[in-house]
N, C-alpha and C positions, 0 to 999 in steps of 0.2 A: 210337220208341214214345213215346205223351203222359203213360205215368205212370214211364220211367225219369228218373232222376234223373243230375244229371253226375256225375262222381268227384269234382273239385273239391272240391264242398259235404260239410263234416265231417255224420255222422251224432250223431243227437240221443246224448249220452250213457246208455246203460241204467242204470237200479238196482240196482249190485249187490248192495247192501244185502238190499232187496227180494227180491231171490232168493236168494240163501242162507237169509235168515231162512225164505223157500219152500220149501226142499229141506231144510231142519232141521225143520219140522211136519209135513214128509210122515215123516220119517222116525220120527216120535214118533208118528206112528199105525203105520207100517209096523212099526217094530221089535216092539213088543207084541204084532202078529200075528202075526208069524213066531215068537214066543217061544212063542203059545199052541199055534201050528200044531205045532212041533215038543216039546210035553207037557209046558212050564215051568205051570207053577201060574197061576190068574188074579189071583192076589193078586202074586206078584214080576213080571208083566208089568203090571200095575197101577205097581207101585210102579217099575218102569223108565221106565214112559210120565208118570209126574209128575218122575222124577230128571231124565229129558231133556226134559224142557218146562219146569222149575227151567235147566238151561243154556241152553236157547235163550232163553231170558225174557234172563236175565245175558250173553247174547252180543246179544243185541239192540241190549239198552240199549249195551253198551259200544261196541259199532260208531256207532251214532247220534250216544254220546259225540264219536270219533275223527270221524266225518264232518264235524260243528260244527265240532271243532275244527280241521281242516284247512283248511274252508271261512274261517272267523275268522284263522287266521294268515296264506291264501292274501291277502287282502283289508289285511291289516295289510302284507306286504310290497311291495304295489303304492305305498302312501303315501313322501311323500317323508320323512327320514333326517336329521333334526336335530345328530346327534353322530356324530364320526367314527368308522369303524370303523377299529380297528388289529387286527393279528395277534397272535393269543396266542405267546408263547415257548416 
């Protein structure tokens, strides 16, 4: 076939990021409907769909945080090691 690929070749890595943060907005429109579906008040599904869009906001940011920094430390240990390493006691 001319559009398979060999096994060989790694696949591009996915965003996880990206999708979670994706399946955390869906869920912040989902949940409010099923709250309103099942006779919660439009004021506390209101106030559910700003509390979980307030977490996914602060889960965002913090992943993006971790991602940098893993990225930032991955690149710092590639460099070469000036001082020696010894074993803690």
């Amino acid at each position: 076939m001319p559009g398979a690929r060999p096994s060989s070749e790694p696949r591009p890595a996915a965003d996880t990021v990206s999708d979670v943060i994706g399946w955390a907005a869906f869920s912040c429109v989902l949940v409010p409907v099923v709250l309103v579906w099942f006779g919660t008040s439009l004021a506390g599904a209101t106030g559910t769909a700003l509390g979980l869009a307030a977490v996914t906001a602060a889960c965002r940011v913090l992943l993006r945080r971790s991602e940098r920094c893993a990225l930032r430390c991955e690149t710092q240990r590639g460099g070469r090691h000036t001082r020696e390493r010894t074993p803690v006691d």
